[in-house]
N, C-alpha and C positions, 0 to 999 in steps of 0.2 A: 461586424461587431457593433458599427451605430442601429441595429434593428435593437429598437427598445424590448423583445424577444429575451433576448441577446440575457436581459439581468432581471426576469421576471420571477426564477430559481436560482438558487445556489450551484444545483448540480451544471446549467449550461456552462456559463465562463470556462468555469473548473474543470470539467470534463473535457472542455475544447484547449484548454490550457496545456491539460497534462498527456492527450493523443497528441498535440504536434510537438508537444517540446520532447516528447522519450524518445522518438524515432530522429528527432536530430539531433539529440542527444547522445545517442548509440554514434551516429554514422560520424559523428564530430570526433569521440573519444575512439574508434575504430579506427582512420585517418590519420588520426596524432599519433596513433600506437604504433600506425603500420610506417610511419615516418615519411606519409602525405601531404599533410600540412603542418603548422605550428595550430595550436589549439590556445585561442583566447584563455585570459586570464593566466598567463605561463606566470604569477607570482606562486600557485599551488602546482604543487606534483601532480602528474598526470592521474594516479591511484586514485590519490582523493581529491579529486576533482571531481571525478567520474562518479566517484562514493556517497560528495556530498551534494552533486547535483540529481541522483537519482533518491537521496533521499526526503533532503530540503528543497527539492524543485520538482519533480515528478511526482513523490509520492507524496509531497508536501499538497500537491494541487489536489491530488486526489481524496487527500483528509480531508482538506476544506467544502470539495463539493459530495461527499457523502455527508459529514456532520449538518453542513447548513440543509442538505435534504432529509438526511432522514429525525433530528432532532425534533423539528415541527411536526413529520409526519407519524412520530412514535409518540411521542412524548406528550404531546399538546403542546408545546410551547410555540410561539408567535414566528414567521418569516422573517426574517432579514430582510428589509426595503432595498430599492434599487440602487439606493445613496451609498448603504454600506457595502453591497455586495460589489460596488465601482470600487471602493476605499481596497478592500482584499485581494482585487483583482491587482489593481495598482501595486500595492505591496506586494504581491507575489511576482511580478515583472519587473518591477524595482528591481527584487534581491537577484532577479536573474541575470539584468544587467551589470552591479554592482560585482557579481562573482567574475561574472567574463570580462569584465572592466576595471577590475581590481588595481590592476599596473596605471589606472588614470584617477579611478577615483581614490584611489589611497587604502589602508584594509582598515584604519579606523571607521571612515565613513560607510564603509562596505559594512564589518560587522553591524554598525546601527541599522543600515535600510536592510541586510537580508536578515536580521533577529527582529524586525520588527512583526511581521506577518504573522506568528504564531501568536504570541503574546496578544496581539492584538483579535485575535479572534478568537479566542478563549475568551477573554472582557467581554465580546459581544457576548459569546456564547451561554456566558454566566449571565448576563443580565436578561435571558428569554427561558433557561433553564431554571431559573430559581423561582420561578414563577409555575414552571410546567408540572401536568398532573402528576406524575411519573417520577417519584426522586431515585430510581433505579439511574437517572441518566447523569447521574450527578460521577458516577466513575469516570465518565468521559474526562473530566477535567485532571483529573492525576497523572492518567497516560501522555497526555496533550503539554501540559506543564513537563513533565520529563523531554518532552521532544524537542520542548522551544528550546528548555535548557541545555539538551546536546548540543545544539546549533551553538549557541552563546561558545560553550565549553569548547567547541570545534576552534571557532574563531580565536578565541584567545590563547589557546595552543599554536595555531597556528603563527600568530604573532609574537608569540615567543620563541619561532623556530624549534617547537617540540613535537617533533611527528610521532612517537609515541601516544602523548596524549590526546593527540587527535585522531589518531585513529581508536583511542578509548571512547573518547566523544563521539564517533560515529556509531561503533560497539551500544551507547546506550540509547542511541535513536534507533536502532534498529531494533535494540527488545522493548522501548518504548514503542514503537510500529506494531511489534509482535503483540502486545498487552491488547492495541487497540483490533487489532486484526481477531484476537481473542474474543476480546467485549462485541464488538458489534457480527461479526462472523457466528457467535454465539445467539444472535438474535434474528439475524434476517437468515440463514439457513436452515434451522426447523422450522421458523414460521412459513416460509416458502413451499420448504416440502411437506407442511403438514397440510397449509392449503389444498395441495396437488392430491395427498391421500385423503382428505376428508369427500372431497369432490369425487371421489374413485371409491366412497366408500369404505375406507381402511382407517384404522384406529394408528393415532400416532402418539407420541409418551408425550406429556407435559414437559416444561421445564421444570428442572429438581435441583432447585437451590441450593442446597446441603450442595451436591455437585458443583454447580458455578462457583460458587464461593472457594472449592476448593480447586478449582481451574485456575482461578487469578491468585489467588497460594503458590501454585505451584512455579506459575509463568513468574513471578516476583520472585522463588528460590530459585529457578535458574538464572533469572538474571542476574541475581547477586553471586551466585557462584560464579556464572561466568565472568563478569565484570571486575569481581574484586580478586581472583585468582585461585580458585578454590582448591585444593588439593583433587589427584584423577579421580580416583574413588567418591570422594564426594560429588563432584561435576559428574560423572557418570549417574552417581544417584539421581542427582535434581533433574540431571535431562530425561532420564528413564521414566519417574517418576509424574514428570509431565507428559509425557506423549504417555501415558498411561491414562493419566484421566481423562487427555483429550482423545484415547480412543475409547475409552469406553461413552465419553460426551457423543462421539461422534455415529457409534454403533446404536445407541436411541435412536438418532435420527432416521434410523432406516433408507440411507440415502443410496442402496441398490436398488429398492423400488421406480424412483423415478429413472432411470435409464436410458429412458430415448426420449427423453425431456433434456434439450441442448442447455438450455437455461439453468437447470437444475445438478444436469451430471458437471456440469464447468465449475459452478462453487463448489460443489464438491468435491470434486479432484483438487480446486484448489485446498481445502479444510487436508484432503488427506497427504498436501506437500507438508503442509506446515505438520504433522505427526513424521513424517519422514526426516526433514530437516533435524527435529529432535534427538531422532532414532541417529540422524550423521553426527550431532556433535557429540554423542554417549561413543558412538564408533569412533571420534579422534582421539578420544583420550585411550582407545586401547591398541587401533591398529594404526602402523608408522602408513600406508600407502591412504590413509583421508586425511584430507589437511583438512586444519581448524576451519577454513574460510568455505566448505565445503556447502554447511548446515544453512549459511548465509546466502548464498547463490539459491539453495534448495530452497527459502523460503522467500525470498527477495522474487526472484524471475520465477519460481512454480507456485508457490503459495499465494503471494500477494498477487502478482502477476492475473493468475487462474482466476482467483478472486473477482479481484478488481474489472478485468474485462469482461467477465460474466454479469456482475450488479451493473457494469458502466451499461448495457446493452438492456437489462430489465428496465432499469432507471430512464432510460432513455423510451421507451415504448410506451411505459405504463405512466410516465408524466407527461408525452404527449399526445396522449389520449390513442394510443397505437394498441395493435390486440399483442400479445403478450405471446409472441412469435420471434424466435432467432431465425434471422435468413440465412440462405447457405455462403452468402461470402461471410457471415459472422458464426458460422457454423465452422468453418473450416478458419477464422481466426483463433477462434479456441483451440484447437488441433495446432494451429502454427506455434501459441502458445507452451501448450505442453511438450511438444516438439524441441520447444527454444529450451525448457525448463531439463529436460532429459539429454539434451547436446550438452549443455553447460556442468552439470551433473557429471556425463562423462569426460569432461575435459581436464577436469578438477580430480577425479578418482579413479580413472584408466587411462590419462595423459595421453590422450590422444591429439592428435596434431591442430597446426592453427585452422585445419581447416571445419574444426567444432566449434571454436570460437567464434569464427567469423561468419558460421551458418546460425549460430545460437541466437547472435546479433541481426543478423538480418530477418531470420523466421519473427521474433520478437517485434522488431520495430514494425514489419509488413503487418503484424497482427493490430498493432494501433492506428495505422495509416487505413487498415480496411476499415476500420472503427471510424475515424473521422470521415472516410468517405460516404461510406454507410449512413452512420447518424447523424455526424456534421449537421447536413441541410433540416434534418428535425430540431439541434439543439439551437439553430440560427432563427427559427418561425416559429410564429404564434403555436398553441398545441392545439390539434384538432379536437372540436365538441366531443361530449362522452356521450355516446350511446343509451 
């Protein structure tokens, strides 16, 4: 971490942040569950513990290192220096300590150091974005502002001893995740695979606004339906009604074309958790054998999950100067991925025994661990010349 390497982009810290902290992650909250160890931080219940370190800690790092990456490289707008990108890192290690340390540092001083790292990088982000050619990028900032605020809303539920309302506060970081998973998923996976077809020849659709527009309509009525408690009928509507337009978003893309493009079929699968995920929470409100928390696993561990390890791997090739090749141990982390994502699935909706759980957990964490081993030593050195 002292190779000046180390902070020359956004995405290295962050990426190397969020492959080792989820696999310890897992194996920390597996242990505690399985009545192995006590698990730091024992002032939070074990659930949300698990809940708000995979969202404010894992998927927290991963926001920061796609936005600080792809903001410059879509938008025009200016990189983050070395200075700041130490400052976020810092704060994002802080809040990790201050969660697992909470019984020392007290949870006043906790809620300030772990709600400071969002906040704070949206300010950055706004001051390179208001500037950048692109005001399409400017949505970033609404979903991101929702997410600092769950964390805030987490913590002080917490400190009122309201587990209720903290588990609401996790509830809206996770359709704040979703909105973002939306907006930018919406951008880097047609343009990816339009590349792929145009290079082969093939006509791909443009983006069609009228559409977008009414994708983040949509993803905003479930979340309100969900959030605020919406009658079945109507929550069945808004969830229907969203994986409705994100499949027909997602059938434009023609994303059976690329198929034996690893790089390509992995986002994809991941886009087509998050329409599944959908389709589970329309299925809670009618059938008693899915539980509500069904949709959430489905889009948490296959959606975002699929996602995210497949960009962490392009991101990783094509910023340092690598040819735009998934190798086979990252070939078959994707696999362990979807693997984890369809174990957890079934654990949740055919109650099958702990031992889906504990393979769902380990295929998962192994798929990140192969990611740091694999890229790790790329995201540590200089990137090689371009061709």
């Amino acid at each position: 971490m002292r190779s000046s390497a180390v902070w020359s982009s956004g995405f290295r810290p962050f990426f190397l942040a969020a492959a080792a902290y989820g696999p310890l992650l897992l194996a920390a909250w597996y242990g505690a569950r399985s009545g192995w160890w006590p698990l730091p931080g024992g002032a939070l219940a074990l659930p949300l513990l698990h809940a708000h370190e995979l969202l404010f800690g894992f998927a927290a790092a991963l926001v920061c290192g796609v936005l600080l990456t792809a903001l410059p490289s879509w938008s025009g707008a200016r990189e983050l220096g070395r200075a700041r990108l130490v400052v976020l890192a810092v704060l994002w290690l802080a809040g990790r300590i201050a969660i697992h340390g909470v019984e020392w540092v007290g949870a006043q001083r906790a809620l300030v150091i772990d709600c400071a790292l969002l906040p704070v990088l949206a300010l950055m982000l706004f001051t390179t974005v208001r500037s950048a050619r692109r005001r399409l990028f400017w949505w970033t900032l609404p979903p991101l502002a929702a997410f600092a605020a769950a964390n805030i809303a987490f913590h002080l539920a917490v400190g009122r001893g309201a587990e209720a309302d903290a588990r609401w506060a996790l509830m809206l970081g996770v359709h704040a995740l979703a909105f973002l998973f939306t907006l930018y998923g919406g951008l880097f996976i047609p343009a990816f695979t339009r590349r792929w077809l145009l290079a082969r020849g093939e006509d791909s659709g443009a983006i069609l606004m009228p559409l977008e527009y009414a994708t983040a309509l949509a993803m905003v009525v479930f979340a309100c339906a969900d959030l605020f408690g919406a009658p079945a009928a109507w929550m069945v509507a808004a969830a229907l009604a969203a994986a409705a337009v994100h499949g027909w978003r997602f059938a434009r893309w023609r994303g059976w074309r690329p198929g034996g493009e690893p790089l390509l079929w992995c986002i994809h699968l991941g886009y087509a958790w998050l329409i599944a995920a959908l389709l589970l929470r329309a299925a809670a409100e009618l059938l008693p054998a899915v539980p509500r928390d069904a949709w959430i696993h489905a889009f948490t561990i296959g959606a975002y999950g699929m996602l995210k390890i497949g960009l962490m791997t392009r991101v990783a090739l094509r910023h340092t100067g690598r040819p735009l090749h998934a190798s086979q141990p990252m070939q078959a982390a994707f696999v362990m991925v979807l693997a984890a994502s369809l174990l957890r699935l079934a654990y949740s909706v055919h109650g099958l025994g702990e031992w889906a759980l504990a393979g769902s957990a380990l295929l998962w964490a192994a798929a990140f661990v192969l990611y740091l081993v694999v890229h790790g030593p790329m995201l540590l050195r200089p990137s090689l010349p371009r061709a």
